[in-house]
C-alpha positions, 0 to 999 in steps of 0.5 A: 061183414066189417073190414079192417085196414091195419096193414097200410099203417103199418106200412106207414109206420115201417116207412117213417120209421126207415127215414129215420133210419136213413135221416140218421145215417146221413147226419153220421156220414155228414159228420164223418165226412166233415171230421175228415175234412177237419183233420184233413185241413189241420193235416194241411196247416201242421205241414205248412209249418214244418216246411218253413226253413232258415238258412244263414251263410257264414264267410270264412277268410282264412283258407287261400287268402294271401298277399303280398305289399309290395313298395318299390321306387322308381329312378328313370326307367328303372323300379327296384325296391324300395330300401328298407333302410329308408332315404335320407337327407330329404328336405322340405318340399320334396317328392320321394318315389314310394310306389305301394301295390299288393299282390293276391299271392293266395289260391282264391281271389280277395278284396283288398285294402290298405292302411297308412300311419305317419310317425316323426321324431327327431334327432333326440328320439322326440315324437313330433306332430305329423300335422303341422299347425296350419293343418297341413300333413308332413308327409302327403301322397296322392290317391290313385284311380282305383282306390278309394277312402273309406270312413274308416281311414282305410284305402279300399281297392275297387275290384277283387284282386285275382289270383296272381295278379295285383292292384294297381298302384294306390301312389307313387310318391309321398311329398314332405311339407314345404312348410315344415320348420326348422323343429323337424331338421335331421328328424325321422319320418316313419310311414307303415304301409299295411295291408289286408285281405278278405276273399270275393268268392262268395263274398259279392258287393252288396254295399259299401266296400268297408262293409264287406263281411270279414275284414280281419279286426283292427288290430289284426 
């Protein structure tokens, strides 16, 4: 008799036919796991974008800042106001007693500066030069400790003034030339004394002192 063996390549068959199954059921988990780690990894890139944020800071100097300038003159041991009328029959050469503070009248405590200008004019409402010809001002003061020039012109105090309390004085007198001429007999010698006021909390020192944010404009 003959003997035949078709079951073995069946089941040969079946086998190969089952790897090829499984083969391709692995490249499809493959790809599905990669898929995932794809959008996994976009998910994680689209966060990292919406995290990012920008905040900026803005001073505000107008609520709870106040000050007062406060100009007296000194005879002896005695300060009193300094008159609002002026002084008069001054002459060359002399010193006068102008004492130039300002008080932090607010609720918060400020950065403070102040500024100077000189005006002359004579007995016929003329404007003399407050410069004389030599270069030499008409009327000088000397700069105190604690205060400073800036670039600006400006008078800069070196600390915040707290509340109720004040700077210390940034001078005492102002001095008239000696060398001024006769042009400038029975003149007028105006000095505006002005001050301003920008708060410190929130507000530090970063740079110079003119380049605090916040100082009110010029004209102000």
């Amino acid at each position: 008799g003959q003997v035949t063996k078709k079951a073995p390549d069946m089941q040969i068959g079946s086998f190969l036919t089952k790897l090829k199954e499984a083969a391709k059921m692995k490249r499809k988990i493959w790809i599905i796991v990669l898929a995932l780690i794809s959008i996994a990894s976009m998910a994680s890139s689209t966060m990292a974008y919406f995290t990012g944020e920008d905040r900026a800071h803005n001073v505000i100097t107008t609520g709870g800042v106040h000050i007062a300038l406060v100009e007296q003159q000194r005879t002896g041991d005695t300060y009193t106001p300094f008159p609002k009328e002026g002084v008069t029959g001054v002459l060359p050469g002399t010193s006068i007693s102008k004492i130039v503070s300002v008080e932090n009248t607010g609720s918060a405590p400020a950065w403070v500066r102040i500024s100077l200008t000189a005006s002359i004019e004579n007995a016929q409402g003329e404007a003399l030069p407050p410069v004389l010809e030599d270069g030499t001002s008409v009327m000088s003061m000397e700069l105190l400790p604690g205060w400073v020039v800036g670039p600006d012109g400006w008078l800069y105090y070196q600390e915040p003034v707290a509340v109720d309390g004040a700077t210390t004085p940034a001078f005492e007198s102002v001095t008239m030339a000696a060398e001024m001429g006769n042009v400038y007999q029975e003149s007028t010698c105006d000095l505006v004394v002005k001050a301003q006021a920008v708060q410190s909390d929130n507000n530090p020192l970063t740079g110079a002192l003119w380049e605090i944010p916040g100082w009110p404009e010029e004209g102000a």
